[in-house]
N, CA and C atoms as a LAMMPS dump frame, in Angstrom:
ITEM: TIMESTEP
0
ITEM: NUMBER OF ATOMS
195
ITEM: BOX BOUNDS ff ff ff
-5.0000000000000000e+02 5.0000000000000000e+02
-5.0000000000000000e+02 5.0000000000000000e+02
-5.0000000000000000e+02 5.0000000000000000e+02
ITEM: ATOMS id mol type element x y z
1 1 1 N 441.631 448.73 82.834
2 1 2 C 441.053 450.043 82.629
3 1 3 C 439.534 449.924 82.645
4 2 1 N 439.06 449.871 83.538
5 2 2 C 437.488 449.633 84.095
6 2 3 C 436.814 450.924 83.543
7 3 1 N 437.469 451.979 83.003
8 3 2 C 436.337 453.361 82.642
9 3 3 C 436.351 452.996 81.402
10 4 1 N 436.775 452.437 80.455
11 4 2 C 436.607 451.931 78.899
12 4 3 C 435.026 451.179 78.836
13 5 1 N 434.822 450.653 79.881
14 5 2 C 433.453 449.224 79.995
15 5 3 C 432.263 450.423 80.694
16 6 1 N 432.365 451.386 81.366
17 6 2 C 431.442 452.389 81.95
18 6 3 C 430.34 452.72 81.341
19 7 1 N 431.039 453.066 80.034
20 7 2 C 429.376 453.348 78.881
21 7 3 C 428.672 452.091 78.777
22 8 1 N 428.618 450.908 78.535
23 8 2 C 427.931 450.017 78.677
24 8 3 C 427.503 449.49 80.119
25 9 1 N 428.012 449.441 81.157
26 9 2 C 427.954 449.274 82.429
27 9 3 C 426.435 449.529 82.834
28 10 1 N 425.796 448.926 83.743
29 10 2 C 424.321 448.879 84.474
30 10 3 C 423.866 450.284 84.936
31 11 1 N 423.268 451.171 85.118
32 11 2 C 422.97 452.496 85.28
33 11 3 C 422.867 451.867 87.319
34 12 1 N 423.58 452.858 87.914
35 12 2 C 423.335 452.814 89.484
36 12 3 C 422.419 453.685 89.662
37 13 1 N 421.972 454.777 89.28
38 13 2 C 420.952 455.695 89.582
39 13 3 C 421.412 456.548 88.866
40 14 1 N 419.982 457.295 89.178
41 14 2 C 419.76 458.882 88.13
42 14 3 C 419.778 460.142 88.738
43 15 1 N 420.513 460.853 88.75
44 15 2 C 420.822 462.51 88.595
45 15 3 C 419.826 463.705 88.098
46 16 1 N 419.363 464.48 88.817
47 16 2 C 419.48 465.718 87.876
48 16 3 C 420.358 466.656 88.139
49 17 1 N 420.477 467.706 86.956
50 17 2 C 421.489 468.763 87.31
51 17 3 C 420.595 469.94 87.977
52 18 1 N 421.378 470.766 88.913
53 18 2 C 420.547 471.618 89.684
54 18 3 C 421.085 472.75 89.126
55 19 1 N 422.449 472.903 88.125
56 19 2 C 423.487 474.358 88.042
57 19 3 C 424.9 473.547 87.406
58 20 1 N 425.026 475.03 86.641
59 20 2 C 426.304 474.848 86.302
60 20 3 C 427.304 476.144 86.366
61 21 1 N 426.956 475.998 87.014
62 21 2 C 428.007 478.09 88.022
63 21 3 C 429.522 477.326 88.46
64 22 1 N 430.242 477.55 87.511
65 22 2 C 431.499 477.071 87.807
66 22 3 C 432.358 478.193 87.721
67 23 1 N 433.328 478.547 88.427
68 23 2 C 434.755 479.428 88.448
69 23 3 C 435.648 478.669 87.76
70 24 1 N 436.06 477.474 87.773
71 24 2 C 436.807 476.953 87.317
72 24 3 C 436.862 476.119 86.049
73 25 1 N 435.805 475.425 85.843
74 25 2 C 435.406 474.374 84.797
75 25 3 C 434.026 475.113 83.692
76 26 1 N 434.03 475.036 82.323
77 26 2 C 432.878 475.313 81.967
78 26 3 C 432.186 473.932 81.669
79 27 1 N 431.148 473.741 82.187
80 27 2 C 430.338 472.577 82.4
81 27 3 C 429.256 472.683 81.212
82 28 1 N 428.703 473.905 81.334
83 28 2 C 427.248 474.409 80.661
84 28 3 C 427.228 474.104 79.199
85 29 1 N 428.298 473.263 78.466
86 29 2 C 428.492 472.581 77.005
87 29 3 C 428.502 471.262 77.172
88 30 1 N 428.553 470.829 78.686
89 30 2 C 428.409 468.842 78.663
90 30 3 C 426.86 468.746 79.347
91 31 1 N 426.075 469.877 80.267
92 31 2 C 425.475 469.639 81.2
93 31 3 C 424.348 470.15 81.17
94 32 1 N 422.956 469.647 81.253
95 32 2 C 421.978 470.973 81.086
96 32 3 C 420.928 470.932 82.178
97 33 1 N 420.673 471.804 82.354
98 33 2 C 420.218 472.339 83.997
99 33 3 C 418.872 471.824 83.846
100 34 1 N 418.144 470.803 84.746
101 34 2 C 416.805 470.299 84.839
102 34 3 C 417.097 468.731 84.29
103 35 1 N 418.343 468.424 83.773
104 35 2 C 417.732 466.903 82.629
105 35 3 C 418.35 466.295 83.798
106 36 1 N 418.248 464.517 83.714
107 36 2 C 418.458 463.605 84.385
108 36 3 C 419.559 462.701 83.878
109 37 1 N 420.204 462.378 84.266
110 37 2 C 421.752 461.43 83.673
111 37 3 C 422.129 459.943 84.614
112 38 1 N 422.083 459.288 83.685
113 38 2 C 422.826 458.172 84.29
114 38 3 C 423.841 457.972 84.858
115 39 1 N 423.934 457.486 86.312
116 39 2 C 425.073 457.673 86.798
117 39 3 C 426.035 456.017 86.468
118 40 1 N 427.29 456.112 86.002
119 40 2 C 427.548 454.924 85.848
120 40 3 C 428.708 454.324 86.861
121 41 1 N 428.913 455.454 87.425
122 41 2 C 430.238 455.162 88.499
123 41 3 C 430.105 456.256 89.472
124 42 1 N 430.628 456.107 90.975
125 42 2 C 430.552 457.3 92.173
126 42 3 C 431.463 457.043 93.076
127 43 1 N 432.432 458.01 93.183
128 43 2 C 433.485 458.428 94.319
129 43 3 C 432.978 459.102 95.316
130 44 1 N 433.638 459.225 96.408
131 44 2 C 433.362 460.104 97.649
132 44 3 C 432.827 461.541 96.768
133 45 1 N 433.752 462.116 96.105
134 45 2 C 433.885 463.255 95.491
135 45 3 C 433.224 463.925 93.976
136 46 1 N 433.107 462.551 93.095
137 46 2 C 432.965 462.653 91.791
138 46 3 C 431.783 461.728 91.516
139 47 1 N 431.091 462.175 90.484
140 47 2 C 430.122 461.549 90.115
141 47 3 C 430.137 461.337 88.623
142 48 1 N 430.618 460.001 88.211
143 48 2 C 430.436 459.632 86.86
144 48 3 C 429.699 459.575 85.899
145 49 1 N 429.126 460.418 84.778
146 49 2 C 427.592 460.074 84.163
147 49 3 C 428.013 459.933 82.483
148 50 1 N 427.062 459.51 81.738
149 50 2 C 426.717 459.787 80.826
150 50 3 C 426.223 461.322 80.269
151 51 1 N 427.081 462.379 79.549
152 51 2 C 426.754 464.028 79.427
153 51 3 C 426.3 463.899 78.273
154 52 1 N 425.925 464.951 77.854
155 52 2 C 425.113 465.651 76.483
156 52 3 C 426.372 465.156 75.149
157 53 1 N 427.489 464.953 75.722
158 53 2 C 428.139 464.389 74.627
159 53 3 C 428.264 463.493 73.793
160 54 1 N 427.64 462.46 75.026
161 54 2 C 427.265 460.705 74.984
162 54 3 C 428.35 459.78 75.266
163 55 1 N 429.595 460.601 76.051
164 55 2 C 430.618 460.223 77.059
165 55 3 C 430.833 460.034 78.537
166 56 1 N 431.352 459.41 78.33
167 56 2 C 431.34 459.232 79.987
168 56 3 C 432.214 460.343 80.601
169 57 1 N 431.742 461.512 81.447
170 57 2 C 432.257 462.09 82.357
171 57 3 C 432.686 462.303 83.611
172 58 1 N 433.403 462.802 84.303
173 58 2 C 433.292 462.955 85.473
174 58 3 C 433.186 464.577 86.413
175 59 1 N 432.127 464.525 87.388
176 59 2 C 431.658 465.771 87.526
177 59 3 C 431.839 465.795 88.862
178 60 1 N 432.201 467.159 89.684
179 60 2 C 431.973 467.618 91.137
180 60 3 C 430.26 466.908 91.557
181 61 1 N 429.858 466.312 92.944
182 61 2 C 428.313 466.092 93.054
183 61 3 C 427.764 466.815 93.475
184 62 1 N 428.372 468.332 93.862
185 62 2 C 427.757 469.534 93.553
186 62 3 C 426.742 470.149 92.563
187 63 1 N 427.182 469.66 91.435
188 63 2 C 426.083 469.839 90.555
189 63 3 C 424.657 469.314 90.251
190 64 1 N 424.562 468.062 91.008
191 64 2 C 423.676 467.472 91.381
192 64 3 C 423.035 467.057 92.538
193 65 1 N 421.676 466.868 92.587
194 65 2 C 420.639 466.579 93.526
195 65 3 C 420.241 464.794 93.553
């Protein structure tokens, strides 16, 4: 289970958020529009970070630049 070791894991790069306009997901309680996040893992699709929670998440890379 390799996402247990993620929070400690080497930062690959940094994020900001550009939006959190979701239909489906409310984001705007893990995510805040302008800050920068560590990314600790990245799929084709998903982008793994460190959120406002101090968990490791996983987010559409839509939301980010």
């Amino acid at each position: 289970m390799l996402h247990t070791v993620w929070k400690d894991a080497p930062t690959i790069k940094t994020v900001t958020c550009t939006h959190t306009n979701s239909s489906k997901f409310s984001v705007s309680n893990v995510l805040t529009v302008g800050k920068s996040y560590e990314v600790k893992n990245e799929t084709e699709e998903f982008i793994f970070i460190l959120d406002n929670t101090g968990h490791i998440g996983g987010f559409y890379k839509e939301y980010f630049e």
